[in-house]
C-alpha positions in Angstrom: 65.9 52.0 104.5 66.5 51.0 108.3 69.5 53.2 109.8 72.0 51.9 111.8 75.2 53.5 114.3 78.4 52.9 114.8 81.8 54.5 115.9 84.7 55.3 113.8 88.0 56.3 115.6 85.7 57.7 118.3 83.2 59.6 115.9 79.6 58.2 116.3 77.9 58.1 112.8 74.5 56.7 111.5 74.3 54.8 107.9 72.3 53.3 106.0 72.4 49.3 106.9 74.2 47.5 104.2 76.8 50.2 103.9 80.3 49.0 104.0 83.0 50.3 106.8 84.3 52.4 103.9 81.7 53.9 103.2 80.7 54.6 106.4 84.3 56.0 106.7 84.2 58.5 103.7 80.7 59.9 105.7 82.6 61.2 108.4 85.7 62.4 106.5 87.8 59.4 107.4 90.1 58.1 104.6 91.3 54.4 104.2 93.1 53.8 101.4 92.1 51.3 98.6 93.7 49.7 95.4 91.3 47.0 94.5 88.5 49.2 95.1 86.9 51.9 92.7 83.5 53.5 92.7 82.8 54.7 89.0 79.6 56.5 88.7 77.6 54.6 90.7 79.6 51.0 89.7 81.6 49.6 92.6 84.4 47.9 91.2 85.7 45.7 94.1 86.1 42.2 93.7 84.2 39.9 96.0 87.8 38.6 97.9 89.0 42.1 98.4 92.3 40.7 97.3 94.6 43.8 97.8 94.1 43.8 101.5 95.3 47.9 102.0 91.9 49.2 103.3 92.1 46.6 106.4 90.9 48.1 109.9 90.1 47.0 113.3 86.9 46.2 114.7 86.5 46.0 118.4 86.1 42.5 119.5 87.5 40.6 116.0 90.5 38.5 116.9 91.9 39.8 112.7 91.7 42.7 111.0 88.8 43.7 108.3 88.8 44.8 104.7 86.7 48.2 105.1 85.6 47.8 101.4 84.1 44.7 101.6 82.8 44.3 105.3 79.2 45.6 106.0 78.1 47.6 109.6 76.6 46.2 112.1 74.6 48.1 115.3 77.1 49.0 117.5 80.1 48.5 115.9 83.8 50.3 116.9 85.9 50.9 114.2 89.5 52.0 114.4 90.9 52.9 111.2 94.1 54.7 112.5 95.5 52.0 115.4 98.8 50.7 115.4 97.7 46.8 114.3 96.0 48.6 111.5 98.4 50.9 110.4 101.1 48.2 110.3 98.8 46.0 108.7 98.5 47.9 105.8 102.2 48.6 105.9 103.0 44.9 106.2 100.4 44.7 103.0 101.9 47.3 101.1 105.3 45.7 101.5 104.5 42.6 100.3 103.4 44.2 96.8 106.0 46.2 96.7 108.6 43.6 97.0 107.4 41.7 93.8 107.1 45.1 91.8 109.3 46.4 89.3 111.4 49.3 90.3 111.7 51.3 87.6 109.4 54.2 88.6 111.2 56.6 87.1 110.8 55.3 83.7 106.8 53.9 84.1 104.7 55.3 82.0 102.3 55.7 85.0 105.0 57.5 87.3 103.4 60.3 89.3 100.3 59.2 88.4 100.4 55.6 89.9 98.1 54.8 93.1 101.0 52.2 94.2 103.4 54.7 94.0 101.0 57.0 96.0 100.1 55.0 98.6 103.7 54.2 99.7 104.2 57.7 100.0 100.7 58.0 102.0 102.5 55.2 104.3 105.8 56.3 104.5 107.3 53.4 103.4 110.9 54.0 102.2 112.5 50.7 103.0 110.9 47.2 101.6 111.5 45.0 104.5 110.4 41.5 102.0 112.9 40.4 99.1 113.0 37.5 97.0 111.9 36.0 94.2 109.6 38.4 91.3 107.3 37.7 88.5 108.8 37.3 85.0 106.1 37.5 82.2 106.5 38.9 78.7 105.7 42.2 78.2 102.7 41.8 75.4 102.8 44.9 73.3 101.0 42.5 70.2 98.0 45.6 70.3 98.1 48.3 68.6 96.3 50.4 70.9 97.7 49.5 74.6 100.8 47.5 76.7 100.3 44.7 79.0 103.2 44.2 81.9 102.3 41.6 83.7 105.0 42.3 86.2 103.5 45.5 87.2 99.6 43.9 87.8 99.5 43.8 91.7 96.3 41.5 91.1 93.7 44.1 92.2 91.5 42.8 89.4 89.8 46.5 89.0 90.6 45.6 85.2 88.7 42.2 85.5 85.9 43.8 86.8 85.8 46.4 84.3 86.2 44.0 81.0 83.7 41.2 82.0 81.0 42.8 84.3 80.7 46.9 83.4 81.6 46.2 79.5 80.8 43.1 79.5 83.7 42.0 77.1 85.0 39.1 78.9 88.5 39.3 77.6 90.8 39.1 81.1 90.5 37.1 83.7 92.9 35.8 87.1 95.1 33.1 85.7 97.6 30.9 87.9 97.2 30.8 91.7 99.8 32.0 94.2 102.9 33.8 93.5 102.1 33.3 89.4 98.9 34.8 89.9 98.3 37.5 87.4 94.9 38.8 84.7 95.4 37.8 81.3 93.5 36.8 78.6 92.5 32.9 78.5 95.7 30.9 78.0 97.8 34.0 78.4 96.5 35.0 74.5 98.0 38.2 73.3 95.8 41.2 73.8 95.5 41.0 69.8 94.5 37.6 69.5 91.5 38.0 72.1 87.9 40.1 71.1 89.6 43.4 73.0 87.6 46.3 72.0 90.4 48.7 72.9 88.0 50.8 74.8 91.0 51.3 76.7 88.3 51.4 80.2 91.3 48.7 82.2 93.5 51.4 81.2 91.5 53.8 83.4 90.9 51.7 85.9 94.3 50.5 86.5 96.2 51.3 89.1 99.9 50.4 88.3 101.6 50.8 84.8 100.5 46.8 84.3 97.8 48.6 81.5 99.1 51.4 79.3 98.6 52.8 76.0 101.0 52.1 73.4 102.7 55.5 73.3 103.4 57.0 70.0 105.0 60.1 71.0 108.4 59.7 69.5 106.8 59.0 66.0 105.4 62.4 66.5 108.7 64.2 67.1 110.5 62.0 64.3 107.8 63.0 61.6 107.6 66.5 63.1 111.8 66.7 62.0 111.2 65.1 58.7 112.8 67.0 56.1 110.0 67.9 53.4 107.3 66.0 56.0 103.7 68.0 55.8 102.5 67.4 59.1 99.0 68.1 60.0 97.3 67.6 63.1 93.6 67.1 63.8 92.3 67.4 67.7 88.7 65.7 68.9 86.0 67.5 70.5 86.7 65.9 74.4 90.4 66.9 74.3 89.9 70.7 74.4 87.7 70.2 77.7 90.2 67.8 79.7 93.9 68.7 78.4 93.6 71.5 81.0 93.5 68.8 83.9 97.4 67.8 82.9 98.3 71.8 83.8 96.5 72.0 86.6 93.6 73.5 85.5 90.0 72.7 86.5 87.6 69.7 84.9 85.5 71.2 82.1 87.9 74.2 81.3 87.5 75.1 77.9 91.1 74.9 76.6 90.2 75.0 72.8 92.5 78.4 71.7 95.2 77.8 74.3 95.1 73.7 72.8 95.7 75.4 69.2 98.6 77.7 70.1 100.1 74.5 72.0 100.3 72.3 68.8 101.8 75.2 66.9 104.7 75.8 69.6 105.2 71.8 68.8 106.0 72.5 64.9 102.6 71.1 63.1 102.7 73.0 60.1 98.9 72.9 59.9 96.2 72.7 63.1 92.9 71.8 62.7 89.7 70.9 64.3 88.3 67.3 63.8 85.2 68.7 64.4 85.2 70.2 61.0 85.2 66.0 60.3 82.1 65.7 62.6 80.4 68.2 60.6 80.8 66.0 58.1 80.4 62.5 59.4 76.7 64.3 60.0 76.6 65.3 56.7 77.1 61.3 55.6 75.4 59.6 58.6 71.9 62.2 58.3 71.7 61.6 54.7 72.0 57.8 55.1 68.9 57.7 58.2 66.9 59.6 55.8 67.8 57.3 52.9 66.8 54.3 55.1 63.7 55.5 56.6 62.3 56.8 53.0 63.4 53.7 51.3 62.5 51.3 53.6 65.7 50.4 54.7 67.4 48.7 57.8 66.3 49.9 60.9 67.5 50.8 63.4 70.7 52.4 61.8 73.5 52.8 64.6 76.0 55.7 64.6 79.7 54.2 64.0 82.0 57.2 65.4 83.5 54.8 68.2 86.1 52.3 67.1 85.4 50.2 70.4 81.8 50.0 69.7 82.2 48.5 65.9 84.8 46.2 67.3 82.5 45.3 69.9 79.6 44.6 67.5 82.0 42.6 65.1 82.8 40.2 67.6 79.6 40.1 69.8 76.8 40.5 67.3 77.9 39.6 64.1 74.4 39.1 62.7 73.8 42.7 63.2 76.8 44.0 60.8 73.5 45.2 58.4 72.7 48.2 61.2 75.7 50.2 61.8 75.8 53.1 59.4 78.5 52.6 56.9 80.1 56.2 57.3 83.3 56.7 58.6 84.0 58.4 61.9 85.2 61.6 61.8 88.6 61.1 62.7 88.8 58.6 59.9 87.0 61.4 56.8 89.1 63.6 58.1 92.4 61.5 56.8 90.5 60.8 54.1 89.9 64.2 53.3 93.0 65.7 54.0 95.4 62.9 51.3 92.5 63.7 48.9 91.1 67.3 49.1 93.9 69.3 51.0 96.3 67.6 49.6 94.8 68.8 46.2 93.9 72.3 47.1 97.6 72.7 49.0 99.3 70.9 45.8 100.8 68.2 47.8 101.7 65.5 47.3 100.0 62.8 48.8 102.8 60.9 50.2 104.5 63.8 51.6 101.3 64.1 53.8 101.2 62.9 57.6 98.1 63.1 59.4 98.2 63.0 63.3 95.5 62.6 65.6 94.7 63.9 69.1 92.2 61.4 70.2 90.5 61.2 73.9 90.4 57.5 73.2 93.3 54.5 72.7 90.6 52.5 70.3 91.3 55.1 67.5 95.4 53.8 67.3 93.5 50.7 66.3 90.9 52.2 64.1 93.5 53.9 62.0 95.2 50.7 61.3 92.1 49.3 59.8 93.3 48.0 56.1 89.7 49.0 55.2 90.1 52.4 56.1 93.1 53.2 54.3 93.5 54.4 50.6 95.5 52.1 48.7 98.7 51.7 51.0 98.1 54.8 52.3 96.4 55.4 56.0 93.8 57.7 56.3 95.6 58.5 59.4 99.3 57.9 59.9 99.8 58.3 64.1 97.4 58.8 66.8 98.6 59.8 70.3 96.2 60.8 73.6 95.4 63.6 75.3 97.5 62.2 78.1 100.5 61.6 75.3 99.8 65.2 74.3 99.9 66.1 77.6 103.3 64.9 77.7 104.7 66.0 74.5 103.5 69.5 76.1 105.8 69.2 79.1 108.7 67.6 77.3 108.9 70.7 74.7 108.4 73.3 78.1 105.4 75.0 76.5 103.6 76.3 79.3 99.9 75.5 78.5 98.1 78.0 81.2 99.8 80.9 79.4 99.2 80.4 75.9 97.0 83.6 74.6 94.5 81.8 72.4 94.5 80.7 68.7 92.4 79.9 65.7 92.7 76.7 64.3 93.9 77.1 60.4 91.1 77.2 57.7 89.9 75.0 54.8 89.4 72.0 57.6 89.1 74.2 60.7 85.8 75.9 60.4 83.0 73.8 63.0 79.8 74.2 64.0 78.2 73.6 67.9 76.7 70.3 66.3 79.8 68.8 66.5 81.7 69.7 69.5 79.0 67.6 71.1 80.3 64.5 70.2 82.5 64.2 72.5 79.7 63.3 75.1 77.2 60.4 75.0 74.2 61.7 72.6 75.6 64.3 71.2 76.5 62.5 67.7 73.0 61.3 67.6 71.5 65.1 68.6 73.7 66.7 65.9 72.4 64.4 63.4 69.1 64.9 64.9 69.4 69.1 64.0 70.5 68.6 60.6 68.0 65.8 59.5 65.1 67.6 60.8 65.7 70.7 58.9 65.7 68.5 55.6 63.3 66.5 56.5 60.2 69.3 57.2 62.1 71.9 55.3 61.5 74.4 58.3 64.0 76.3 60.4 64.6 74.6 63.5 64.4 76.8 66.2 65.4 75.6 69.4 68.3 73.3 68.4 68.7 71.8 71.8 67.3 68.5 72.2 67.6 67.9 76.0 66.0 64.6 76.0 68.5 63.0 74.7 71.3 64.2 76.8 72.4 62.9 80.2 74.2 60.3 82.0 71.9 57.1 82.6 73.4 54.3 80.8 70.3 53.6 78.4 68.1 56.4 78.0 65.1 56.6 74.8 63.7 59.4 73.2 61.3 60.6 70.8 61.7 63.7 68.3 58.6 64.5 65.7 60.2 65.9 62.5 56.9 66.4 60.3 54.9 63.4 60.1 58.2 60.9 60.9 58.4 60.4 65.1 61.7 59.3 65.1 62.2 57.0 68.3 65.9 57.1 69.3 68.0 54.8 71.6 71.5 56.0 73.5 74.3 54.2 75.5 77.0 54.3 76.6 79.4 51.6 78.3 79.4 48.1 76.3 77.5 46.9 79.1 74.4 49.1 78.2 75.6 48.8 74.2 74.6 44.8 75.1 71.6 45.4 77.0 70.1 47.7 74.2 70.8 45.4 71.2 69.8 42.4 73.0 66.5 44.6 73.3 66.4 45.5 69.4 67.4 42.1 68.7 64.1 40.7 70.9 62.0 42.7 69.8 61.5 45.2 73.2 63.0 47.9 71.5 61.5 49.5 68.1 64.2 52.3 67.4 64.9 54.0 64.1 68.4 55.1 65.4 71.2 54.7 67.8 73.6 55.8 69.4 76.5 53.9 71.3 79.3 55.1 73.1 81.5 52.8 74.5 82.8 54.8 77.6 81.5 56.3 80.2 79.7 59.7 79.5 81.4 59.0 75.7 84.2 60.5 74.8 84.7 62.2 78.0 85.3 59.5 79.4 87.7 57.6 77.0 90.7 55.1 78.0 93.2 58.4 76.5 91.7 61.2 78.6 93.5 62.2 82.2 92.6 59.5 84.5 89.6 60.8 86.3 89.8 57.8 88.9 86.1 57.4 89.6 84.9 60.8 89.9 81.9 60.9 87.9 81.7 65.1 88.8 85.1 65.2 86.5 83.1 64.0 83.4 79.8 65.9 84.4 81.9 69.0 84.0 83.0 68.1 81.1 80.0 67.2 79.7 78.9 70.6 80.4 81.8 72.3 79.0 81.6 71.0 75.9 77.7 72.2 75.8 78.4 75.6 76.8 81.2 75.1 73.8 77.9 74.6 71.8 76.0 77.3 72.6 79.0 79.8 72.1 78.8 78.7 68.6 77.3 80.8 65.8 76.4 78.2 63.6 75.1 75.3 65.6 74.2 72.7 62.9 76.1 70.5 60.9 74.9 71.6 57.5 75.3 75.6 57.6 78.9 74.8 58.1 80.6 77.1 55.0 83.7 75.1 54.9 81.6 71.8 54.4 79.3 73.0 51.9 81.9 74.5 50.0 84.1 70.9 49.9 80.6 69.3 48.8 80.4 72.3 45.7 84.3 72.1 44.6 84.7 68.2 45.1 82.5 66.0 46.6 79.1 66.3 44.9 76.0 65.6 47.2 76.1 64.3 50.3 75.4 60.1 50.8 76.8 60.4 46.9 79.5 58.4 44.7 82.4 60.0 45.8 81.6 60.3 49.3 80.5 56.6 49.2 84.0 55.8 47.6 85.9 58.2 50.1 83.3 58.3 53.5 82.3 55.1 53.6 83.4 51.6 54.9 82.0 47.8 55.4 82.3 45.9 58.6 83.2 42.4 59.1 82.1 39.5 61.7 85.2 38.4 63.7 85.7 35.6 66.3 84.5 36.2 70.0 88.0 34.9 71.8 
């Protein structure tokens, strides 16, 4: 590609042409501050107005200033990103945001970690020149997974970008004009009343505490000081290998013992792994892909551990409910298990029993509220917080995270296998099930248990794996935006798949709307990713069905796998909902 030059506060630089000022910027180590602008692996998420106006510079020879983010080079050009009519520009900018912006920082659920808050800092503004009149919408809190504060939305539209082009949802959208301005759904619906998947991505993307999840921490401490409350916690695969970010610890450190002494400093009076669940869900979800190909049944059959993903099938393909496989996700068996078979084995009693999850994603609050996934009037699983809600139960009780000596989580529902650690990362779910189902399939020992073509980070990836005679062609994504693109392809015929996965954030779990906000950096999830494989390979047992602990609740209680009881207990039915 043709290169061009130009000069940025006196630095001469070459770039490629169609770059932006910003980027230009960023090549020679210039920083210009953005709120409407966000890079996520490769997606620039800037809206074509460039409506927050901070990253505005001066270009020699323009009688106004320029949004960096937005205007392209030209041959020639002389930038100054750090003059006085720039500088107060942004200033002047800044202001004007500020003035119509709640002040209650000190209470936000995004304080210290808000990129408003940061930039006034970065500007040294301590004094908001501009007062008058401010927004005054209802605070919508109608989800079960996330809070909407309209108040707090400084119109960047990141969110926007991020529901209807990268997941291609289409839920929010800029309503009103002027000072009213503001995203909402359509008709200013409540976030429940709308298709939201709960992916939780606008969370991610957000800059300002105008998109939060619904916090659940005080249910914790309240069932925590129950008198005769049994409370258990269970913690996902993706939390171990990000919790470490809240306490200043690097991306990808393996937190998994110190994460286990943590939740016993907090009172659980049992900690286990929902991995022990994944073992499981493979368990369920290999037996069923076997059952289907041998018995000629619907094809292709699509994993069903994220919530977002069957909400987004529910209300975008309806006529494709006959695909996702009917088992549970793990977080869900788990509950299941632990008011049925711990509860049994521990002589509990049933209602006594709370289950608490710690969940890298803000669908799962949702998912546990399913009616479909409870038993009788009993939830599978009673409260699910964050690892960022964890994160802050951690600080509130003073345990200090770095210097926990490492733990085991307890037994019975505690002993995992590398197969499932790797769900927390886009084809793992689909390469555990892969291990398991080619053993029983060939009846072989499968040597090299690492199938690398399925792992990476492009958004749609396909693979092939020959187990016997069977080639088993397999699709991956992740993002809802790739989930749409693939099963538009099944659904036209330019796909022939005979499994599935989807993940509806980026690099899967990893990624999810509950993790600690990565803001863009695609290297953060990469070294998670890894961490989580490395996790894997430190295993001893690395597939799902030489798990002890799950063969032995298959001999004492639950019969075979894909069986009665695990059908009446692992197993649910999906159901076509209205795209709003």
């Amino acid at each position: 590609m043709e290169k061009i030059k130009l000069t940025i506060n006196g630095i001469e630089t070459e770039v490629e042409q169609g770059s932006t000022i910003l980027e230009a910027a960023k090549s020679v180590g210039v920083y210009i501050p953005t709120l409407c602008h966000l890079n996520l692996d490769g997606f620039e998420i800037c809206n074509e107005v460039s409506s927050c106006r901070v990253c505005m510079v001066e270009v020699e020879g323009r009688p106004a200033l320029v949004t960096a983010c937005s205007e392209k080079c030209a041959p020639g050009m002389v930038v100054r990103t750090d003059s006085a009519r720039a500088l107060n520009g942004r200033r002047t900018v800044l202001e004007l945001l500020l003035s119509n912006h709640p002040k209650d920082c000190l209470v936000c659920a995004k304080n210290l970690d808000c990129e408003l808050q940061f930039l006034a800092k970065e500007l040294n503004i301590n004094q908001i020149h501009y007062e008058g009149e401010m927004m005054d919408y209802p605070v919508d809190t109608t989800s079960r997974s996330l809070i909407k504060d309209p108040n707090k939305c400084i119109m960047c539209r990141r969110c926007e970008t991020m529901c209807n082009e990268v997941q291609t949802v289409g839920v929010l959208s800029a309503l009103n004009r002027g000072f009213n301005a503001v995203v909402s759904p359509a008709f200013n619906l409540d976030m429940a009343d709308t298709s939201c998947t709960f992916c939780g991505q606008c969370v991610a993307v957000c800059p300002t505490g105008a998109l939060t999840e619904k916090n659940e921490v005080q249910k914790v401490w309240r069932q925590l000081n129950t008198p005769g409350k049994h409370v258990i916690v269970q913690v996902a695969p993706a939390v171990r290998v990000a919790i470490g970010e809240l306490f200043g610890m690097e991306p990808g450190s393996i937190s998994t013992g110190k994460l286990v002494a943590a939740l016993r400093r907090l009172g659980f009076d049992a900690v286990f792994d929902t991995d022990w669940a994944a073992d499981l869900t493979i368990m369920e979800e290999a037996s069923e892909l076997i059952h289907r190909i041998q018995h000629n049944g619907v094809l292709p059959l699509l994993t069903s551990c994220c919530p977002a993903w069957v909400n987004f099938i529910e209300h975008q393909f309806p006529d494709m409910l006959d695909i996702p496989s009917t088992s549970k996700s793990p977080q869900i068996m788990f509950g299941a298990m632990a008011k049925s078979y711990y509860a049994s084995k521990m002589g509990l009693n049933v209602n006594d029993i709370c289950v608490v999850s710690i969940m890298p994603c803000i669908a799962k609050k949702a998912e546990a509220a399913r009616p479909e996934l409870s038993i009788g009037d009993n939830s599978n699983v009673d409260i699910v917080i964050s690892t960022r809600e964890l994160g802050k139960m951690l600080h509130e009780a003073g345990v200090d995270f770095k210097r926990l000596a490492d733990e085991d989580f307890d037994q019975l529902m505690g002993e995992s296998t590398g197969a499932s650690v790797i769900f927390g990362t886009t084809g793992g779910v689909i390469e555990a099930a892969v291990r398991t189902a080619y053993e029983w399939v060939t009846g072989e020992t499968l040597e090299d248990v690492e199938f690398t073509q399925l792992r990476g980070l492009e958004g749609i990836r396909t693979a092939s794996v020959q187990m016997g005679n069977i080639t088993l062609n397999i699709g991956i994504a992740h993002g809802l935006g790739h989930a749409r693109e693939l099963l538009e392809g099944v659904r036209s015929g330019k796909y022939d798949l005979h499994a599935i996965e989807i993940m509806a954030c980026p690099g899967g779990c990893i990624g999810g709307g509950g993790q600690p906000y990565h803001h863009g950096d695609v290297e953060i999830l990469r070294k998670r990713q890894e961490a989580l494989y490395q996790e894997d390979r430190n295993k001893h047992l690395r597939m799902s069905h030489q798990n002890p602990m799950i063969q032995k609740l298959y001999e004492e209680y639950l019969g075979e796998p894909y069986g009665e009881l695990a059908h009446d207990l692992l197993h649910t039915t999906y159901t076509a909902k209205e795209r709003i």
